[in-house]
C-alpha positions as CSV (number, residue, x, y, z in Angstrom):
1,X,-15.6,-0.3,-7.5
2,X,-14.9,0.4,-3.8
3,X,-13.6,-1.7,-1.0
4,X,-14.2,-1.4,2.8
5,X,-11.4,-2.1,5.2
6,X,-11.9,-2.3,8.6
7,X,-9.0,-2.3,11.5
8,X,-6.8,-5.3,11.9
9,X,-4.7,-5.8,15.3
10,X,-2.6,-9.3,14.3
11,X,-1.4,-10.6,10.8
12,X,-0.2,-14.0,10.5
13,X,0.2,-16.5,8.1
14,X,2.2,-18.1,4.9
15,X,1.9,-16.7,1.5
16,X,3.2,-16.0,-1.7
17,X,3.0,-12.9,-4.1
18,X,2.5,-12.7,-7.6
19,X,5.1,-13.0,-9.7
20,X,7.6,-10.0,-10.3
21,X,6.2,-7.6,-12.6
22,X,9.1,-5.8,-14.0
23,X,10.8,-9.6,-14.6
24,X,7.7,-10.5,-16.2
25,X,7.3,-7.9,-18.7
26,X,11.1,-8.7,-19.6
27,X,9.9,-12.4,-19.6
28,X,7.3,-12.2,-22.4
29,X,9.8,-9.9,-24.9
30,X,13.2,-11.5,-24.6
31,X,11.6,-14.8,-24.9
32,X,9.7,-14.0,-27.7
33,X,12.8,-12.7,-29.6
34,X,14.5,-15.6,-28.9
35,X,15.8,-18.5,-31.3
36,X,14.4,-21.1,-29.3
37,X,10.6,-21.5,-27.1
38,X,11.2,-20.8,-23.8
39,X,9.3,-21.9,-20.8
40,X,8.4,-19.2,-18.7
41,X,7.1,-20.3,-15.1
42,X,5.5,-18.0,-12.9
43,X,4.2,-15.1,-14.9
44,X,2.8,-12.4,-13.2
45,X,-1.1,-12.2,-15.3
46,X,-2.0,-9.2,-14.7
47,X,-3.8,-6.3,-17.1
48,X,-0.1,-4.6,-17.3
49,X,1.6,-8.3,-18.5
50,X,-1.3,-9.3,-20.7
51,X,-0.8,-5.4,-22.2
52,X,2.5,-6.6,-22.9
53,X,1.3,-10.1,-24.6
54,X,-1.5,-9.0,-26.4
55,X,1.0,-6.3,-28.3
56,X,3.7,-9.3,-29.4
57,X,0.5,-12.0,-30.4
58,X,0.1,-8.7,-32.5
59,X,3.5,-9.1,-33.6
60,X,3.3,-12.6,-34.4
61,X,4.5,-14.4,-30.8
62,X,2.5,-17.2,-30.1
63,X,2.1,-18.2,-26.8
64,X,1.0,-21.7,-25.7
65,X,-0.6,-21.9,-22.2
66,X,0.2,-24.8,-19.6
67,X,-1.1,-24.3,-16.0
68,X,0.8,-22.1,-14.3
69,X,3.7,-22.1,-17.0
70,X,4.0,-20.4,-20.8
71,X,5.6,-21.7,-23.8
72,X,6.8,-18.7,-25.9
73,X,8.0,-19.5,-29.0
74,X,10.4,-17.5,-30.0
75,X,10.9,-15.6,-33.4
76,X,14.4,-14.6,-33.2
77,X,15.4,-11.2,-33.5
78,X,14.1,-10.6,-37.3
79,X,11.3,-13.0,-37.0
80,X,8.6,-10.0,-36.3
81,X,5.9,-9.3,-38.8
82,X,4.0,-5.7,-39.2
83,X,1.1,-5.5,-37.4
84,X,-1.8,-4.5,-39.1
85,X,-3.3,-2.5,-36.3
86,X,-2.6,0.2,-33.9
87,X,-0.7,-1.6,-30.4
88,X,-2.1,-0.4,-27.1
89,X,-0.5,-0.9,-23.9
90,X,-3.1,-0.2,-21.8
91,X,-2.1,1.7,-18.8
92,X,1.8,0.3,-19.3
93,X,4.5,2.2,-19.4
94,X,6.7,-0.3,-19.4
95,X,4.9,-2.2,-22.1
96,X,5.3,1.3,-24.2
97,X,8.5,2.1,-23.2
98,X,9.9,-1.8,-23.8
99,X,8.0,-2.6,-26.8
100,X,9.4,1.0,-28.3
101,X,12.7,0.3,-28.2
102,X,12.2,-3.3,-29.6
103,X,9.7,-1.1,-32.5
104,X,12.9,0.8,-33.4
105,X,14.8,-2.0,-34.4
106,X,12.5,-3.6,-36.6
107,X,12.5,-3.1,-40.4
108,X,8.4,-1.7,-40.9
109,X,5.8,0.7,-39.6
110,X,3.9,0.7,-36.4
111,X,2.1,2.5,-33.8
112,X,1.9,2.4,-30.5
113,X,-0.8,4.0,-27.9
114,X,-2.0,3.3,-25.0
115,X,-5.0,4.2,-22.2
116,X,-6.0,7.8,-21.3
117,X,-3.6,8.0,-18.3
118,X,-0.5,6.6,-20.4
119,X,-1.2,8.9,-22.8
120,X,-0.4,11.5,-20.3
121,X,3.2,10.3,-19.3
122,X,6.4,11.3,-20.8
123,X,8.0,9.2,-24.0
124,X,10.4,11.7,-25.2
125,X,12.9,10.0,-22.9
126,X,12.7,7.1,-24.7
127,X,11.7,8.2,-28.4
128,X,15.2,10.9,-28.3
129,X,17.8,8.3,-27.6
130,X,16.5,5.8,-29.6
131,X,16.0,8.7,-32.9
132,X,19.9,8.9,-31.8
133,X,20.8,5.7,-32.9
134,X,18.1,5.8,-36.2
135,X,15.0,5.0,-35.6
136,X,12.3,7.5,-37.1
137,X,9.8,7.9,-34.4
138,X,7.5,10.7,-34.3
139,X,4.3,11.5,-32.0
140,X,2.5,14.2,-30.4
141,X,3.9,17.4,-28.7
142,X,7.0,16.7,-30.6
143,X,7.3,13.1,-29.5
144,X,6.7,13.5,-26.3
145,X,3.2,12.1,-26.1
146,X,1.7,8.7,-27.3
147,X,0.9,7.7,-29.4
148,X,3.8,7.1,-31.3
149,X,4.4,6.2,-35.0
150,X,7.9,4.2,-35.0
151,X,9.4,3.1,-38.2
152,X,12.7,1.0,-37.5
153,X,16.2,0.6,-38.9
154,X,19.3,-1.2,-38.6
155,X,20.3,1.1,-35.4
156,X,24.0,2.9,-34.6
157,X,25.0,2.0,-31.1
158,X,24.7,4.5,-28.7
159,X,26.9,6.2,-25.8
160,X,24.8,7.3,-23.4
161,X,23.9,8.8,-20.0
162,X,20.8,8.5,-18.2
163,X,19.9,11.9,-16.9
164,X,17.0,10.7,-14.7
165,X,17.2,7.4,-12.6
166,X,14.5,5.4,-15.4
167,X,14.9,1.6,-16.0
168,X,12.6,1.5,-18.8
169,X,14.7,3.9,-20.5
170,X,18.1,2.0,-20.0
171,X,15.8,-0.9,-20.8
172,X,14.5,0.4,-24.0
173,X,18.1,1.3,-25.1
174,X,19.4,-2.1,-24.4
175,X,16.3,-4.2,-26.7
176,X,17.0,-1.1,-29.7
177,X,21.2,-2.0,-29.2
178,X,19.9,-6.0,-30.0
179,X,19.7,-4.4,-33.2
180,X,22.8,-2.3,-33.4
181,X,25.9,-3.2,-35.1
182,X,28.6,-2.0,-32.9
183,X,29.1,-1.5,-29.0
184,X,26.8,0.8,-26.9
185,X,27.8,2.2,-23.5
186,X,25.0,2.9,-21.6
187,X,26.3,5.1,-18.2
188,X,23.8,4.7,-15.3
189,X,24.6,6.6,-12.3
190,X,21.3,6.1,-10.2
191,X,22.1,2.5,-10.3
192,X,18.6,1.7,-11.2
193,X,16.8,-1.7,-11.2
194,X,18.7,-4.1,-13.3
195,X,16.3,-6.7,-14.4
196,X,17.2,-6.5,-18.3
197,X,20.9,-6.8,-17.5
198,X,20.2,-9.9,-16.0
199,X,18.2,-11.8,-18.1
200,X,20.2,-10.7,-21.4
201,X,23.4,-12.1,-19.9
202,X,21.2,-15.2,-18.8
203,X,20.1,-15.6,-22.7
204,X,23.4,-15.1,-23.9
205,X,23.7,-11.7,-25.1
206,X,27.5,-10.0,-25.4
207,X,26.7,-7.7,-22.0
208,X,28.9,-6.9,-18.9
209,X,29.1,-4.3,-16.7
210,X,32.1,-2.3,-16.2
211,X,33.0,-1.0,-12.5
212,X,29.9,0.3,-10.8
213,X,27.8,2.5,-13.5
214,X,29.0,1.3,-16.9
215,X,27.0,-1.2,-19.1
216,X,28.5,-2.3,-21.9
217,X,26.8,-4.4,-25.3
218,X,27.7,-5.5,-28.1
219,X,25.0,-5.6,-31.0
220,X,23.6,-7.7,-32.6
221,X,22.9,-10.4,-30.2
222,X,21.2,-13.3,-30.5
223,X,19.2,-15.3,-27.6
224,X,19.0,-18.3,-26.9
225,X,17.4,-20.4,-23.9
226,X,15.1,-22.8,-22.5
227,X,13.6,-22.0,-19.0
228,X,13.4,-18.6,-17.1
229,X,11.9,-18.8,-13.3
230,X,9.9,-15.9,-12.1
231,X,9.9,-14.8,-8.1
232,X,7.6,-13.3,-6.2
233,X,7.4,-9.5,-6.7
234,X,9.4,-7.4,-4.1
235,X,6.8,-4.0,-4.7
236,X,3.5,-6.5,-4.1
237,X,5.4,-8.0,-1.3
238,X,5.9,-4.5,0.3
239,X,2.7,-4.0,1.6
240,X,2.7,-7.3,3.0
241,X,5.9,-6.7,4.8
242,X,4.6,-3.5,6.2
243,X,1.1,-4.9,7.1
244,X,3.0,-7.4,9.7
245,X,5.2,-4.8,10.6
246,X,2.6,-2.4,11.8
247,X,0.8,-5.3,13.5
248,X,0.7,-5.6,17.1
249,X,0.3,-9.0,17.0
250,X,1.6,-11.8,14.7
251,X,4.0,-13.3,12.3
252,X,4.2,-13.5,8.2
253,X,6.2,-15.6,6.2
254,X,6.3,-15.0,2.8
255,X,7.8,-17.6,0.1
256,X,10.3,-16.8,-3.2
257,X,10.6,-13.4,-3.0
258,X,13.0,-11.7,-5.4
259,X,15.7,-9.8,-3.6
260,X,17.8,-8.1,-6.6
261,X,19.9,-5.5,-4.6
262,X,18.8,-3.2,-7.5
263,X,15.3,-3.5,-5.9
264,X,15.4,-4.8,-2.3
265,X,15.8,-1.3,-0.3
266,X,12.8,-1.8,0.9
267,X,14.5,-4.3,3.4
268,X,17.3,-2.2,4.0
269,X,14.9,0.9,5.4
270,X,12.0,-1.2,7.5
271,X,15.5,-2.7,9.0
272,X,17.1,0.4,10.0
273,X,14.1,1.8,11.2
274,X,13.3,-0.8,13.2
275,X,11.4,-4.0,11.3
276,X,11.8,-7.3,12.6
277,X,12.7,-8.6,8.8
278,X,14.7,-11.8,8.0
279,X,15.9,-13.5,5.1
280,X,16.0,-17.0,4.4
281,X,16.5,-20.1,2.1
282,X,18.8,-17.4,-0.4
283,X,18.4,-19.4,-3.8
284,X,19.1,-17.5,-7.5
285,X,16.0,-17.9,-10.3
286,X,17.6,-17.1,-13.8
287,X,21.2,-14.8,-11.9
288,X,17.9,-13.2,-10.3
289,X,18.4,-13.5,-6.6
290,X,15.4,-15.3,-4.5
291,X,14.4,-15.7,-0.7
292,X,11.5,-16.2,1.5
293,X,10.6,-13.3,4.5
294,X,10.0,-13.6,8.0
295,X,8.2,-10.6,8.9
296,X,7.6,-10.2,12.9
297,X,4.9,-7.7,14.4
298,X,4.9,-5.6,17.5
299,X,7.8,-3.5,16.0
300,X,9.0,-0.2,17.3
301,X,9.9,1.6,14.1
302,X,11.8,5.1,14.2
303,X,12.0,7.7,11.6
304,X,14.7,8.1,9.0
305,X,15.9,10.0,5.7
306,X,15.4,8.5,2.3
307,X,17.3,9.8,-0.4
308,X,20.3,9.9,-2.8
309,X,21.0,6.6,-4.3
310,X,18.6,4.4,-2.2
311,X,15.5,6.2,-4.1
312,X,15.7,4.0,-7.5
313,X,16.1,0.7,-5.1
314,X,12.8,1.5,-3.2
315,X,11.4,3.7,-5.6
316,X,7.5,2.2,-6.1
317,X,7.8,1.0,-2.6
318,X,7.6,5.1,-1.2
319,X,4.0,5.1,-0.8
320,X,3.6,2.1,1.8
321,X,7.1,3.6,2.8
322,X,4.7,6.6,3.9
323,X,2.5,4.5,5.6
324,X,5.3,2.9,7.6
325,X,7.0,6.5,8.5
326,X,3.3,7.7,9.9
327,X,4.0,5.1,13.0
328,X,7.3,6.0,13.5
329,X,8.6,7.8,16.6
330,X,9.5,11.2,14.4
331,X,9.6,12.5,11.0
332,X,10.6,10.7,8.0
333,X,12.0,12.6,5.1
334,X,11.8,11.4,1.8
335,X,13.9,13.3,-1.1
336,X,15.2,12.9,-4.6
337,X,11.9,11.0,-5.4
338,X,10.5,13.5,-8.4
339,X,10.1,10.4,-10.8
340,X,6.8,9.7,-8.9
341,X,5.3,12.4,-10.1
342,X,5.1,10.7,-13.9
343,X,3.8,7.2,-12.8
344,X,0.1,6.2,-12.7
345,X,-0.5,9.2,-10.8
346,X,1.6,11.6,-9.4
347,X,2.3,9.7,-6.3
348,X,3.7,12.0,-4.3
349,X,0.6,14.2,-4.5
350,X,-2.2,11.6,-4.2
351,X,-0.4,9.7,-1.1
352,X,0.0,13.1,0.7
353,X,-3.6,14.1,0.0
354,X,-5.2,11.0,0.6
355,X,-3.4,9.9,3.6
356,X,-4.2,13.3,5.2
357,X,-8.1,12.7,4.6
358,X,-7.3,9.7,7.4
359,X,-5.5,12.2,9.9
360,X,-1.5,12.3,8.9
361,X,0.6,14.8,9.1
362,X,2.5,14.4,5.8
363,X,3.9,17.6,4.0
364,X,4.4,17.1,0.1
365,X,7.8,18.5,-1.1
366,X,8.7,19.3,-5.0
367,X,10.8,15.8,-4.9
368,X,9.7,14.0,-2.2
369,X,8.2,14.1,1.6
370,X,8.0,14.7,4.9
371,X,6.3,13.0,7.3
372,X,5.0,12.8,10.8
373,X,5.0,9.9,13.2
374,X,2.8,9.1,15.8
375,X,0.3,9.0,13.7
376,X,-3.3,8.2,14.9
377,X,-5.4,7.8,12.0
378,X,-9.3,7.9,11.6
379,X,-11.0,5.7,9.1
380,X,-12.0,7.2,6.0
381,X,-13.2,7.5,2.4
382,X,-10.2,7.5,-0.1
383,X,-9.5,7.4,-4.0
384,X,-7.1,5.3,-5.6
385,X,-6.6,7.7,-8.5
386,X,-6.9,5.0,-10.8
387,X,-3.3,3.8,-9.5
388,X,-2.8,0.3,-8.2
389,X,-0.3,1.0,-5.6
390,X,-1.7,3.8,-4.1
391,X,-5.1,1.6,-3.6
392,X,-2.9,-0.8,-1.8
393,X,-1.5,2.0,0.3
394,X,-4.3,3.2,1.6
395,X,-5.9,-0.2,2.4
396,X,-2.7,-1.0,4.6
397,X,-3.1,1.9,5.9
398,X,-6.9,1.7,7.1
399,X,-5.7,-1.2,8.6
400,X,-4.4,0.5,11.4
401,X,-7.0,3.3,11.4
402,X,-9.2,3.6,14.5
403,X,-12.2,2.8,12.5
404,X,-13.3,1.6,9.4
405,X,-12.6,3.2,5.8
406,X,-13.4,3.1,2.1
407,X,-11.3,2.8,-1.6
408,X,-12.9,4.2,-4.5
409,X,-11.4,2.8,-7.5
410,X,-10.1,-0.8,-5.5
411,X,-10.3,-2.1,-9.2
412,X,-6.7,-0.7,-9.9
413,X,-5.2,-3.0,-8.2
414,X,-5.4,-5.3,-10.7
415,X,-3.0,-3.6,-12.5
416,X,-0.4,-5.6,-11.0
417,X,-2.1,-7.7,-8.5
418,X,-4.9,-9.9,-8.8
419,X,-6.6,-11.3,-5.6
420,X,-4.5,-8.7,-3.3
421,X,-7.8,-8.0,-1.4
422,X,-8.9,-11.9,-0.8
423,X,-5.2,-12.5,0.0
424,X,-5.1,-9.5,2.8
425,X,-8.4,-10.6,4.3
426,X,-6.7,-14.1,4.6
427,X,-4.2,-12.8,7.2
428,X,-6.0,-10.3,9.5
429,X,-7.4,-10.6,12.5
């Protein structure tokens, strides 16, 4: 599919996002390995979440659908049955990297695949830890490749150190140490997105953090709970808050928004470089901090330096980031941000080579980028890559393009948002 996009001058209007994708995904498997059903209001539905659901119906969840909320009913922890077919996760890695380390604690076979994109992207950082603590997991190029043949144990806990900044891989580790009978460190220095930390200490599990990097659990835990809330999702909100910032003309105010620390650099950035961004009505969804935005246009934004420990807090927000920095007044330089190079597509690349097709000056470094402000772009025809956030991107920015442009592939987007076209068109003018 392709999508046309034609110059905007003012945005203005109320809204509200999807819900949080990373909470959602979480959502689905902690309540499903709950003792109880839990209510679950404000799931994101999207082809990455139904990956996600589809693979635990597979497992024996049920899931009982009421408007806008979900009733999972929980298994408990050993309540899983073998599934008598392969589980894809579609183009997920969080389903594959999630649903893995919940595979290695469970007492038969399985395998796990998924599309021909997440087939490409690395696993061995989640399939080594977790053969660590016991789990037999084996899978092509040594593991490294789905799919993934996982046959569980009663796990040892694990001491461990992340050595890249990867939630999904603390994540994975944290479901597996459910299973574990003794305490796990887990030692995160990058300070990544904390999501599963959360919403295990909200169901009850024997987690606490210790000073700023260590995580600390005791296994086996049990859950138990009744409701969990879902906000709106910071990264779809992103393009949003950029859109009004770019604007000439216009404000945006944008409802129940999560703003976990863990995830809300965004904010911190746009504000320093000039954004007209407030937050209001602070409220707390499930320890998950939630606010609604007030995004002003007519902003004069300046350049800045990303890197160091603010990459993990902004991490899928970089490429509307990029589109922000190209109407700065001077460079923006964006480093330590190599993990883009293993998501849907190696973001780093297709941002820099599509957004020069509409005029930037943007220089693609090993980990990151620079680029150029002042940016007068010219409309033009752009590929998504088959990546949902670099469709979105592109069409914020061919909304301040001088004429209009074209995104092959717009169908990615419903990835993790659904409607993020209809709702765009909503605003501009």
């Amino acid at each position: 599919m392709q999508i046309s996009i034609n110059p905007a001058e003012k945005i203005e209007g109320q809204i509200r996002v999807p819900g949080d994708k990373s909470i959602s995904h979480r959502a689905l498997l902690f309540s499903s390995l709950a003792d109880d059903t839990i209510e679950v209001e404000g799931l994101l539905k999207s082809a990455d979440t139904l990956s996600t659901m589809n693979c635990l119906r597979k497992l024996g969840v049920e899931f009982e659908e009421e408007g806008e909320k979900i009733k999972v009913k929980g298994k408990g922890l050993r309540g899983l049955k073998e599934p008598d077919d392969v589980l894809n996760a579609g183009n997920s890695g969080t389903t594959a990297r999630l649903l893995t380390g919940l595979l290695a604690g469970q007492p038969f076979y399985s395998t796990l695949t998924g599309d021909v994109s997440l087939r490409k992207r690395p696993m061995k950082r989640i399939s080594a830890p977790l053969q660590q603590m016991g789990a037999a997991i084996s899978g092509r190029q040594n593991s490294e490749l789905l799919p993934l043949s996982i046959r569980g144990y009663d796990l040892l806990p694990i001491h461990y150190t992340l050595p890249l900044p990867s939630a999904q891989v603390k994540s994975a580790l944290l479901i597996a140490t459910l299973y574990s009978r003794g305490i796990s460190e887990i030692i995160d220095y990058y300070n990544t997105r904390d999501h599963t930390e959360r919403m295990l200490q909200y169901l009850g599990a024997g987690i606490e953090k210790k000073g700023k990097y260590h995580i600390v659990m005791k296994g086996p835990s049990r859950l138990k709970g009744d409701r969990i809330r879902i906000p709106g999702d910071i990264s779809s909100a992103a393009f949003f808050i950029v859109a009004a910032t770019l604007a000439q003309r216009g404000e945006l105010y944008i409802e129940n928004v999560g703003i976990n620390p863990s995830r809300a650099g965004i904010l911190e950035v746009l504000g320093a470089m000039g954004a007209d961004i407030r937050i209001l009505n602070k409220k707390e969804y499930n320890f998950e901090p939630v606010a609604d935005l007030l995004v002003k246009g007519g902003a004069k934004l300046k350049g800045t330096e990303i890197a160091g420990e603010m990459v993990p807090r902004l991490i899928d927000e970089i490429p509307v980031l990029a589109v922000a920095a190209l109407f700065a007044e001077g460079d923006t330089v964006i480093r330590g941000a190599a993990e883009l190079r293993v998501k849907e597509s190696d973001r780093l690349k297709t941002i820099s080579l599509e957004l020069r097709k509409m005029g930037a000056g943007i220089k693609e470094l090993p980990d990151g980028l620079i680029i150029e402000g002042n940016a007068k772009l010219s409309g033009a025809r752009c590929e998504s890559h088959g990546d949902h956030r670099i469709a979105m991107a592109l069409a914020t920015a061919a909304l301040f393009a001088e004429s209009e442009s074209v995104i092959n592939g717009s169908e990615a987007v419903e990835i993790s948002f659904p409607g993020f076209f209809e709702l765009m068109n909503s605003l501009v003018s």
